[in-house]
Backbone as a ProteinNet text record, in pm:
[ID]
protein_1_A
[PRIMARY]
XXXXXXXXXXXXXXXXXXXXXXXXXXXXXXXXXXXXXXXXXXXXXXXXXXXXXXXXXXXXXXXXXXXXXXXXXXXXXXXXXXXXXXXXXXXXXXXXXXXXXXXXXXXXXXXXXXXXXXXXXXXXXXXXXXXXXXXXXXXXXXXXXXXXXXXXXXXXXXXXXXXXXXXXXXXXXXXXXXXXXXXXXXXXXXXXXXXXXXXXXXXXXXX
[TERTIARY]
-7647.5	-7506.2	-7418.6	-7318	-7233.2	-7152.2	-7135.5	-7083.9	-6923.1	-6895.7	-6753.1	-6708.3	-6559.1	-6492.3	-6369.8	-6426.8	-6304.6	-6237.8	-6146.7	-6073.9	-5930.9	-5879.6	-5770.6	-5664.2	-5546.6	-5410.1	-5293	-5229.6	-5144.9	-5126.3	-5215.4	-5277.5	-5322.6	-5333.5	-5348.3	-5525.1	-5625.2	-5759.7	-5741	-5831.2	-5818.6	-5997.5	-6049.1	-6150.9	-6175.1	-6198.6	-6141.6	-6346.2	-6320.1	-6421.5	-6441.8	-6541.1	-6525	-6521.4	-6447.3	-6460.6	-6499.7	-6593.9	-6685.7	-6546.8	-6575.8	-6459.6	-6359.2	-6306.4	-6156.3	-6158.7	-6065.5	-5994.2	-5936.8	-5895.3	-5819.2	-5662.3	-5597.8	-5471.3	-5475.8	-5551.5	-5511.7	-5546.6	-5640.2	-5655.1	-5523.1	-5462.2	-5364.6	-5278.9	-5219.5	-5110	-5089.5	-5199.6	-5217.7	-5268	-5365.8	-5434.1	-5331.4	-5303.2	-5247.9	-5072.9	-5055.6	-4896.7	-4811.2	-4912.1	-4870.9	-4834	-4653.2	-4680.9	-4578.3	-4586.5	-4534.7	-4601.9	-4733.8	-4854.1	-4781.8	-4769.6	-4732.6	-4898.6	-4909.4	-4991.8	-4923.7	-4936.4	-4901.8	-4994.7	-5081	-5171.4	-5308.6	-5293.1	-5461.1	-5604	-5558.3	-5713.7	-5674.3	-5646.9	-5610.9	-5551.5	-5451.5	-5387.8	-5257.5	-5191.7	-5038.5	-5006	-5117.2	-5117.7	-4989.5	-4945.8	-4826.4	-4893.8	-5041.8	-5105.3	-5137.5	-5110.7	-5188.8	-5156.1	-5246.5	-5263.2	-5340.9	-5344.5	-5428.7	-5536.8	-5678.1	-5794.4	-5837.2	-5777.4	-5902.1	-5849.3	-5654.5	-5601.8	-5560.1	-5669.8	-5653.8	-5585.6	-5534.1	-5458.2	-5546	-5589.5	-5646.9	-5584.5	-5617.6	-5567	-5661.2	-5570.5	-5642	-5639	-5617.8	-5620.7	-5756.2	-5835.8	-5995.9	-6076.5	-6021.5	-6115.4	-6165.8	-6296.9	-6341.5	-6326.5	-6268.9	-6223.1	-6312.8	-6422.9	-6567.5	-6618.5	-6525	-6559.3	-6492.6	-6380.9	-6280.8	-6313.5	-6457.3	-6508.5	-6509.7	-6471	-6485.3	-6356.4	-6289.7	-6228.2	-6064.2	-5929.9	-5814.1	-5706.7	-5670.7	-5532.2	-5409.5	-5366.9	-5212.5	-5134.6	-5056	-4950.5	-4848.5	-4749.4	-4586.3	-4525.3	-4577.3	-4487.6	-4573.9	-4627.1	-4669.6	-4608.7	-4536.7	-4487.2	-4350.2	-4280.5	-4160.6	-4224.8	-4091.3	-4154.9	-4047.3	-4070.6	-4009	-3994.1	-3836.8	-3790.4	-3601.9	-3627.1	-3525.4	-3535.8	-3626.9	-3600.1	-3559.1	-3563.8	-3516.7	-3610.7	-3620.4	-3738.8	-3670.8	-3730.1	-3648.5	-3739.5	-3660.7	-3775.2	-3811.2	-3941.3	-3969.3	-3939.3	-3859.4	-3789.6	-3839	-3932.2	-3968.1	-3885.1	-3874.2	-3846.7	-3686.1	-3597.2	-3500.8	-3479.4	-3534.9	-3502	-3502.4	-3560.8	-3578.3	-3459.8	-3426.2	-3291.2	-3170.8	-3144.2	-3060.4	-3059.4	-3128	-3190.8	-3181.3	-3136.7	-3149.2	-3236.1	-3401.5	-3541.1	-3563.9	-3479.6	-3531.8	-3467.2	-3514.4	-3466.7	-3461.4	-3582	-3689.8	-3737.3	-3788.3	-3825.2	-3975.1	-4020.3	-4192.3	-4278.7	-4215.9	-4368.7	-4342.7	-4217.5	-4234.6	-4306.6	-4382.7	-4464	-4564.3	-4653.8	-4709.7	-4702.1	-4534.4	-4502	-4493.8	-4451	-4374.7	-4536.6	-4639.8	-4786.5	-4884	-4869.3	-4945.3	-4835.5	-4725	-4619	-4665.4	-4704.7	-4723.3	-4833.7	-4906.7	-5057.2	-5070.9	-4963.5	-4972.8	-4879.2	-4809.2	-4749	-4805.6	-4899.2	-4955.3	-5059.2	-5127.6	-5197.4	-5164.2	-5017.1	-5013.3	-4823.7	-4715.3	-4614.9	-4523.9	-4587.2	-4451.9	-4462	-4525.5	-4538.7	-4434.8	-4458.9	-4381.3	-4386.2	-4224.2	-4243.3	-4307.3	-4411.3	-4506.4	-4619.2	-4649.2	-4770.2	-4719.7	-4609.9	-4539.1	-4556.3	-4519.2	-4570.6	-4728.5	-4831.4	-4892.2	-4972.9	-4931.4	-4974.9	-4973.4	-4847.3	-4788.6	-4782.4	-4916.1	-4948.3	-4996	-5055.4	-5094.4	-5026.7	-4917	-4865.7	-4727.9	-4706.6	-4611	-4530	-4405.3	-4291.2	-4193.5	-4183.9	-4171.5	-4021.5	-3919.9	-3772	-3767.9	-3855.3	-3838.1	-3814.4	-3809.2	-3683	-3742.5	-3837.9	-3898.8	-3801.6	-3733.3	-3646.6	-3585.9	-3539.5	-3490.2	-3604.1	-3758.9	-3828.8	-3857.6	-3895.5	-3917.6	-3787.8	-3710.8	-3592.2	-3583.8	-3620.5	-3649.2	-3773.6	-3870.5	-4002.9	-3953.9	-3878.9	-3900.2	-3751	-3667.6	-3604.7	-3682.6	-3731.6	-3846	-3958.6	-3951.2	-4085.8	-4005.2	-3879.4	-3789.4	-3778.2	-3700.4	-3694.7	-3830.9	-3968.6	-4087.6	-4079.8	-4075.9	-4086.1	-4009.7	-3865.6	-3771	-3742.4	-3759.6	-3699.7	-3570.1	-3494.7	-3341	-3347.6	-3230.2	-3231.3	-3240.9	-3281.4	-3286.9	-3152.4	-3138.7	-3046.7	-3045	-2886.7	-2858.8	-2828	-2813.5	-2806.1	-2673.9	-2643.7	-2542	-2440	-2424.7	-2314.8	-2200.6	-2198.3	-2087.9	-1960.1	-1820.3	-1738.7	-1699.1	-1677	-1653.7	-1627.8	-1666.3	-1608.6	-1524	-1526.9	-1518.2	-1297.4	-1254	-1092.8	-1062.1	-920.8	-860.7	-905.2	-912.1	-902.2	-1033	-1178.3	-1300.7	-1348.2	-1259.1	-1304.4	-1230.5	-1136.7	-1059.4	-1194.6	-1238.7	-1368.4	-1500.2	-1528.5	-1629.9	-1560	-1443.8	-1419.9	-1445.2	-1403.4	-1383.9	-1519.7	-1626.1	-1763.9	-1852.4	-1770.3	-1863.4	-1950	-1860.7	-1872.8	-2031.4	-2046.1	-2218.5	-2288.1	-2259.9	-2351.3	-2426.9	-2281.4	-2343.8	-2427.8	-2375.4	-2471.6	-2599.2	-2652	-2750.3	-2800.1	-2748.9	-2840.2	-2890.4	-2791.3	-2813	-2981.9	-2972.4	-3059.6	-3203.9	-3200.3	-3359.2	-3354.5	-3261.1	-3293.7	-3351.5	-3248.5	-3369.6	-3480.2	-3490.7	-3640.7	-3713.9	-3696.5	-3800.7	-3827.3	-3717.7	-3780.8	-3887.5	-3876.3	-3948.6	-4088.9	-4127.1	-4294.3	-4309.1	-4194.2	-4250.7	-4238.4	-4170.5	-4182.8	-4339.8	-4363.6	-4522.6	-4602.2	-4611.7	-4696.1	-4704.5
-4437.3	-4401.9	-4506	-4504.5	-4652.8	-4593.9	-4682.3	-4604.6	-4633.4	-4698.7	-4745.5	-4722.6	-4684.3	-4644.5	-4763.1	-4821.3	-4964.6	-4868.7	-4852.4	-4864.8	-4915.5	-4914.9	-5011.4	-4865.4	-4896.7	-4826.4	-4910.8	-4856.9	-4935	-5090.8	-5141.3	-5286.9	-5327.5	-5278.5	-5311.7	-5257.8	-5345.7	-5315.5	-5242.3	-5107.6	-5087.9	-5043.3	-5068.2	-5029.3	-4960	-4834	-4715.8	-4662.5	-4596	-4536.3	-4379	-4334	-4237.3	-4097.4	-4006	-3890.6	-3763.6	-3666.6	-3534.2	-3479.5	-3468.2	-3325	-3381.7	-3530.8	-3505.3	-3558.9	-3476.3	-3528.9	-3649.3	-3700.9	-3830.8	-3807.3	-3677.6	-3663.6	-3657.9	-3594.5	-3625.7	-3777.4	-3854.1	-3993.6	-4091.1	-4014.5	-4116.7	-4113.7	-3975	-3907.8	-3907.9	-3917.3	-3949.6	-4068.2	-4123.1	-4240.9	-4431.6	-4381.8	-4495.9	-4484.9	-4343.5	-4292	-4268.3	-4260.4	-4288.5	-4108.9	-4046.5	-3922.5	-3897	-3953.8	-3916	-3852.6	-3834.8	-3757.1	-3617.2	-3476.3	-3381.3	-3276.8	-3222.8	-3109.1	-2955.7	-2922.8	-2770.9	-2637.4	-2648.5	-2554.4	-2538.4	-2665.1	-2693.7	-2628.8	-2595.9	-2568	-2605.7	-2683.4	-2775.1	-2682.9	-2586.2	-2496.9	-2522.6	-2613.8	-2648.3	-2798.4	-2888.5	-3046.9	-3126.2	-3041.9	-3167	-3251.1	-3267.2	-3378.2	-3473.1	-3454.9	-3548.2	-3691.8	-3786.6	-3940.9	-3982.9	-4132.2	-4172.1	-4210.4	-4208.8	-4269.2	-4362.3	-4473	-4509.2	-4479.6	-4457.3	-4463.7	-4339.7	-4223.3	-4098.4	-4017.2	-3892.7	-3762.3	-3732.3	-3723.1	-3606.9	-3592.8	-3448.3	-3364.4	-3389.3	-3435.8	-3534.6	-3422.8	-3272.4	-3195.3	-3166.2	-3168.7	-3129.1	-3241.9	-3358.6	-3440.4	-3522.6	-3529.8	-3620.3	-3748.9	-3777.8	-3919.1	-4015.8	-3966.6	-4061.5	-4078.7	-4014	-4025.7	-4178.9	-4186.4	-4278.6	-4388.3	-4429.7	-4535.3	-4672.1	-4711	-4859.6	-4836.3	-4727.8	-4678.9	-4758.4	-4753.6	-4775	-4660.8	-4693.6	-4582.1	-4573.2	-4514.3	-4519.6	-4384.5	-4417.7	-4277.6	-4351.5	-4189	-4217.5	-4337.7	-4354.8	-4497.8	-4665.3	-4644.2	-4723.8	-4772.3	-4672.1	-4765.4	-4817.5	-4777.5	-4912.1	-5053.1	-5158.5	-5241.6	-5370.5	-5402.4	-5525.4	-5609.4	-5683.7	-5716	-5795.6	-5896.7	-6061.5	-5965.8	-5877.5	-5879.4	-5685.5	-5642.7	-5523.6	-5463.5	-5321.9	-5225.8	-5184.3	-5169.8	-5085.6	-5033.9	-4871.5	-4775.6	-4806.2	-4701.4	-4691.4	-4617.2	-4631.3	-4541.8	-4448.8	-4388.9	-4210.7	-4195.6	-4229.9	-4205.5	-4228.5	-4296.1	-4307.3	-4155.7	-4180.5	-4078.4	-3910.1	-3891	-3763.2	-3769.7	-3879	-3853.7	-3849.4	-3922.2	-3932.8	-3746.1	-3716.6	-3576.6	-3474.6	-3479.2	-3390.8	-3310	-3371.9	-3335	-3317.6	-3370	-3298.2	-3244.5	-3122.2	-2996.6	-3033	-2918.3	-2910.6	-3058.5	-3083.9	-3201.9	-3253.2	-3115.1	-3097.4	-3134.6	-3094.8	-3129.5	-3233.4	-3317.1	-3444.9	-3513.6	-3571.6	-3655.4	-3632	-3514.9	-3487.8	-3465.8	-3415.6	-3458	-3577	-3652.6	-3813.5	-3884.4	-3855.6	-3945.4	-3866.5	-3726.9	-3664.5	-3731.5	-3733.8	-3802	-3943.8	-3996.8	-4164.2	-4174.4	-4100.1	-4084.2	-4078.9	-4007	-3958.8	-4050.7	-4097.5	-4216	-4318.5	-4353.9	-4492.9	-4461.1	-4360.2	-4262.6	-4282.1	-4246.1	-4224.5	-4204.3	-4337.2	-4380.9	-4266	-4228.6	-4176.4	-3973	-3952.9	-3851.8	-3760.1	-3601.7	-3529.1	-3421.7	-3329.5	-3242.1	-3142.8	-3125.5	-3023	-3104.8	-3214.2	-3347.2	-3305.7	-3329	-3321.7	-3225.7	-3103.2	-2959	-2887.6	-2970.8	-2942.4	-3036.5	-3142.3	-3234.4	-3190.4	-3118.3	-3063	-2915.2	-2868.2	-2687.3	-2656.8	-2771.8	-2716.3	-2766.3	-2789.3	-2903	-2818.5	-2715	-2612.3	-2691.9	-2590.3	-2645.6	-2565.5	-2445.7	-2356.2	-2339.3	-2414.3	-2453.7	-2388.2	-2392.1	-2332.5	-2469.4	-2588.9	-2724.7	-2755.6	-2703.9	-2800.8	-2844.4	-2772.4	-2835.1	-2941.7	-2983.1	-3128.4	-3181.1	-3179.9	-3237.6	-3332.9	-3245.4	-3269.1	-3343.8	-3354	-3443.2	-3568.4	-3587.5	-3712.7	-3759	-3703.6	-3772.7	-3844.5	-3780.7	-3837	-3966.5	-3948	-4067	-4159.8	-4135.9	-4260.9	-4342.8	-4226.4	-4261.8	-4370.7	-4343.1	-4394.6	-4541.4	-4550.6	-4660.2	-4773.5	-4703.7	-4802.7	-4818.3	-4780.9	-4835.1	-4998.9	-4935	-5051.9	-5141.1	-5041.6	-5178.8	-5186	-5082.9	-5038.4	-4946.7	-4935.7	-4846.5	-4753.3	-4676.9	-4515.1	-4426.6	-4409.8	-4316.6	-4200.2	-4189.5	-4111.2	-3939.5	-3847.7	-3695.7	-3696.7	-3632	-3581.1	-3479	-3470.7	-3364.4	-3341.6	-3172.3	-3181.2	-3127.5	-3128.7	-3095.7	-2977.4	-2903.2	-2755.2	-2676.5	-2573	-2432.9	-2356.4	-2338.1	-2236.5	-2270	-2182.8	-2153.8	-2093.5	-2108.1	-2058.1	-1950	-1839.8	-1701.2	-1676.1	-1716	-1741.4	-1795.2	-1881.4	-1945.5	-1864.6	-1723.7	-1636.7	-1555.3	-1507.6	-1461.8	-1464.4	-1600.4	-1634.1	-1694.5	-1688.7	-1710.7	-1554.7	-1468.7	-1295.7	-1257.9	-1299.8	-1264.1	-1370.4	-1483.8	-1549.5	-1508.5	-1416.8	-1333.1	-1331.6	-1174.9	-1121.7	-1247.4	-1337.7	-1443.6	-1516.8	-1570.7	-1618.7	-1580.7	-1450.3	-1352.9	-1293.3	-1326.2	-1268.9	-1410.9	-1567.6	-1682.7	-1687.1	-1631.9	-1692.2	-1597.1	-1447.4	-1389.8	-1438.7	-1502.2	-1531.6	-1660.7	-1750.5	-1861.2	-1829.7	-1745.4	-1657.5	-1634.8	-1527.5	-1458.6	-1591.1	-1672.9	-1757.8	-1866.4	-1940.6	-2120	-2088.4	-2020.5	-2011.3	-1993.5	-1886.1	-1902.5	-2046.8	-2097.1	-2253.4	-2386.1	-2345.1	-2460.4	-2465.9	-2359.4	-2334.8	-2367.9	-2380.1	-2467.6	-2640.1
-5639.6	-5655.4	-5585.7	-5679.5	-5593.9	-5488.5	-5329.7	-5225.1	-5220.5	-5359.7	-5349.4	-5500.4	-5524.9	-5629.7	-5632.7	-5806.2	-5816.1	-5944.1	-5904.5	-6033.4	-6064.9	-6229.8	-6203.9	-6262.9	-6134.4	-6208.1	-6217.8	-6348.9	-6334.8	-6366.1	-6362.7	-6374.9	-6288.1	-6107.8	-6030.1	-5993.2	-5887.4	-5930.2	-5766.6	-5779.8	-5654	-5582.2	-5504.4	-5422.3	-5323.4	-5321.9	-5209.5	-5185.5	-5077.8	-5028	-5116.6	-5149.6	-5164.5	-5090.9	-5138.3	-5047.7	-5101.2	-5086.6	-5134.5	-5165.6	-5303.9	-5355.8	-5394	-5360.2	-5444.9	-5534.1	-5569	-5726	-5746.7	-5879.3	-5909.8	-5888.3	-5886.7	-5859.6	-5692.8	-5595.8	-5479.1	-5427.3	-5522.8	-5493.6	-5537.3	-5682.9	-5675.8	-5591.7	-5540.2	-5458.5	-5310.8	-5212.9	-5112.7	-5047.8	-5140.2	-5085.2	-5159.3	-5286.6	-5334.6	-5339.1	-5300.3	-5284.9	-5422.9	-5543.2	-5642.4	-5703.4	-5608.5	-5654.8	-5720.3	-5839.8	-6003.1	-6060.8	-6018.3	-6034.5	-5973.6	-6047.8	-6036.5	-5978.8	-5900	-5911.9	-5914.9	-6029.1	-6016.3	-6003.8	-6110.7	-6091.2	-6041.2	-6048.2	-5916.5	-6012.9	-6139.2	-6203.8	-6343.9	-6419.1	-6552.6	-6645	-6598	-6657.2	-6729.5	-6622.8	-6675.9	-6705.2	-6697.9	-6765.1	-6669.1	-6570.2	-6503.5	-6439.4	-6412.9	-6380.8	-6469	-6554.5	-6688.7	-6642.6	-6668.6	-6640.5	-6783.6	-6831.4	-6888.3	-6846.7	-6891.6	-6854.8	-7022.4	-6989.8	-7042.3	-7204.1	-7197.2	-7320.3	-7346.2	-7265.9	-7308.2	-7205.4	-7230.9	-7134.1	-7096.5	-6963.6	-6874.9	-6775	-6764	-6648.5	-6490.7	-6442.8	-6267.5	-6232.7	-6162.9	-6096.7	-6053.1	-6184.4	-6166.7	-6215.1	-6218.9	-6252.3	-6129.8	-6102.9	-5972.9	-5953.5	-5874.1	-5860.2	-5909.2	-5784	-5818.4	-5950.2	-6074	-6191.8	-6266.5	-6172.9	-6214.2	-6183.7	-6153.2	-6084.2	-6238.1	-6294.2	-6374.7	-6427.6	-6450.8	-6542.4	-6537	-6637.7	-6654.7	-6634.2	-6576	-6510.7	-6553.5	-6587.5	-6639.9	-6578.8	-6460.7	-6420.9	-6490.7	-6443.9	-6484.1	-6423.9	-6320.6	-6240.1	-6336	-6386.9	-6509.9	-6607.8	-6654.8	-6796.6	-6766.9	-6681.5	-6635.1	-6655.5	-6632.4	-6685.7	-6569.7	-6487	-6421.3	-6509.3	-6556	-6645.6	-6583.3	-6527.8	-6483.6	-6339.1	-6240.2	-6151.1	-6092.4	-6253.6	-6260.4	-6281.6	-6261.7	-6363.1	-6505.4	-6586.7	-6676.4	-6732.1	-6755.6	-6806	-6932.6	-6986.9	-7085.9	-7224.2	-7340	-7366.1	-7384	-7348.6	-7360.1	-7206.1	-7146.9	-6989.4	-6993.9	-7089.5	-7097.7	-7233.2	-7300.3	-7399.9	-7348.8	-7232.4	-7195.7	-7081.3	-7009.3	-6954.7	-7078.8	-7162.1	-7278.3	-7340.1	-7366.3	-7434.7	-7348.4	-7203.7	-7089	-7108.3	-7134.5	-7121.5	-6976.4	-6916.6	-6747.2	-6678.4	-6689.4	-6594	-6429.1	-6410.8	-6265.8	-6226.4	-6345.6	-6367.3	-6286.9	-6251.7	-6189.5	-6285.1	-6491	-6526.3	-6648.8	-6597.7	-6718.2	-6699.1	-6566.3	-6572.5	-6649.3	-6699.8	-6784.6	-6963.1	-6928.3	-7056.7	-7121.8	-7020.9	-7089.9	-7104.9	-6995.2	-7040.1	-7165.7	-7189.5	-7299.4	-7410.2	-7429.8	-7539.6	-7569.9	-7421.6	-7462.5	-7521.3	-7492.2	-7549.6	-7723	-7764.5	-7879.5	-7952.6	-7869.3	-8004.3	-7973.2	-7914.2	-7888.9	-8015.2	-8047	-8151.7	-8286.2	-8270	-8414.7	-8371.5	-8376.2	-8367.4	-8461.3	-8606	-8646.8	-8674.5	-8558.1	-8479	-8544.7	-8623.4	-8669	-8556.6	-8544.1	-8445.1	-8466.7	-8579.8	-8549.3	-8492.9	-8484.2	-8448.9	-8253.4	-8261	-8100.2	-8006.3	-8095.7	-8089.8	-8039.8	-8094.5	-8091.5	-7988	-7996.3	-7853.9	-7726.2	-7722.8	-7582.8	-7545.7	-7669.6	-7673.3	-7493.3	-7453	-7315.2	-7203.5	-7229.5	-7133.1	-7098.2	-7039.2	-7004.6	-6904.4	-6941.8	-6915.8	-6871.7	-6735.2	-6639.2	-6682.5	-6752.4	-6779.7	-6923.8	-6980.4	-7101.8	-7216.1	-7154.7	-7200.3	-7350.8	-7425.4	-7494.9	-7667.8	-7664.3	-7793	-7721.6	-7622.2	-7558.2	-7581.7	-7499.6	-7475.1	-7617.3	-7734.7	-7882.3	-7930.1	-7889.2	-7958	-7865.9	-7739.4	-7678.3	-7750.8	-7743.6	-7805.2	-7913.7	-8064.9	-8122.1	-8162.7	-8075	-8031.6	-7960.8	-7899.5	-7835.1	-7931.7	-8033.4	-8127.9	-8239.1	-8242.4	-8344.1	-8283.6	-8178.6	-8056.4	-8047.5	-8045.7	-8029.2	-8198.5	-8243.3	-8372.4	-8449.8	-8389.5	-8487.1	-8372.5	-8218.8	-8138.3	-8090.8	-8138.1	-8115.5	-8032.4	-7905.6	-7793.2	-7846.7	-7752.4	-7793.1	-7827	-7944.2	-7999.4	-7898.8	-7891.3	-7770.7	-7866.5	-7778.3	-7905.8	-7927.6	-8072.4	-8105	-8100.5	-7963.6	-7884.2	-7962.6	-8011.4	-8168.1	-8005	-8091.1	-7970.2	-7969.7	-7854.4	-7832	-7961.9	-7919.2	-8036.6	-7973.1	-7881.8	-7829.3	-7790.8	-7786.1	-7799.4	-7685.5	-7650.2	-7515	-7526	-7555.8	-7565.6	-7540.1	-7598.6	-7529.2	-7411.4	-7391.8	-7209.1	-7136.8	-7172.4	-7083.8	-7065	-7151	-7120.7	-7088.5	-7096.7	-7002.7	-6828.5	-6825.7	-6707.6	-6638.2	-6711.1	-6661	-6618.5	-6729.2	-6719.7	-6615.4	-6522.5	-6449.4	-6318.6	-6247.8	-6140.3	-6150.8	-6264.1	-6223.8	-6304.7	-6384.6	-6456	-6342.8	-6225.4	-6098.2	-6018.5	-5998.7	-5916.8	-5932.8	-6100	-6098.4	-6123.8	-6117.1	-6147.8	-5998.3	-5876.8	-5745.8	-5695	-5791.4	-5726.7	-5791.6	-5896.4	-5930.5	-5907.3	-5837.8	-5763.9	-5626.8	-5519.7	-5428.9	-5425.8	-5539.6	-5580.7	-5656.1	-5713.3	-5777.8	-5743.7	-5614.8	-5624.2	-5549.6	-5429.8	-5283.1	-5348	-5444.6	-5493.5	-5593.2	-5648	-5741.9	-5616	-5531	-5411.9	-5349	-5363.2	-5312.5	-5408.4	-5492.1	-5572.4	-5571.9
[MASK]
+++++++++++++++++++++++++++++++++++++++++++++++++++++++++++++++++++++++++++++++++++++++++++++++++++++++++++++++++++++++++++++++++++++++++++++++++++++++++++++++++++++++++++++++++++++++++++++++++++++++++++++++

């Protein structure tokens, strides 16, 4: 058995010691600092760990590092691209800010690398193709009609080469006499957003 683990992330080659039991997400996250790497559910339930190996999505939470030994790495801090001195993102990573695909924003890193995965796959990606890419790849925000309309602005974007088409924000409907009433109705709207912010970050912070 080899007493040393090379592998490359990122483009960069790395040679680490190995250690009994961990995973490739606490190897990227603690040891190489690389934590764009999300852990949420700690048993390959919710895909916010997802990384490429090797071209493909897997979920680092449960995968053994020591597995990652020859292998190619690809996290979220990957597909930027240093460019006259600058980074500049990748347009899936621009298209999901453009698309206000990020909420919480705990499980895009999994989204945006299972997405890259699939148009590197197969570029002219339909949103049932999208849909079904990202069946396991949960998303605690509910966000995924954004998420699906960044993808396939991004998919549009790698294709022709033209920035990413930004969304089509139609302009208000809504009339004085309606914003009298959602001003009237803000009171308990607030009050009951403040109480399941109470009751709900404190158990998702713990994850």
């Amino acid at each position: 058995m080899n007493n040393k683990i090379s592998l490359t992330v990122n483009g960069i080659k790395h040679t680490l010691e190995p250690i009994p039991g961990e995973t490739l997400s606490t190897l990227l996250r603690n040891r190489l600092r690389l934590t764009g790497t999300k852990i949420g559910c700690d048993e390959a339930e919710c895909a916010a760990c997802t990384v490429l190996i090797d071209g493909e999505p897997v979920v680092s939470c449960i995968y053994p590092a020591e597995r990652a030994d020859g292998k190619t790495i690809v996290t979220i801090e990957g597909l930027a691209q240093r460019v006259h001195e600058e980074m500049k993102l990748h347009p899936l990573q621009e298209a999901f800010i453009e698309h206000g695909a990020v909420q919480c924003g705990f499980c895009i890193p999994g989204q945006i690398m299972t997405a890259y995965a699939l148009l590197n796959h197969n570029p002219n990606a339909t949103k049932d193709e999208i849909r079904f890419a990202l069946k396991d790849t949960l998303c605690r925000c509910a966000g995924y009609p954004s998420i699906e309309n960044a993808i396939l602005a991004a998919a549009q974007a790698l294709r022709t080469g033209e920035p990413v088409q930004k969304p089509n924000i139609p302009d208000s409907i809504h009339t004085h006499k309606s914003m009298v009433w959602i001003k009237s109705s803000a009171l308990p709207f607030t009050q009951m957003t403040l109480f399941s912010m109470v009751c709900c970050m404190p158990k998702f912070a713990a994850r």
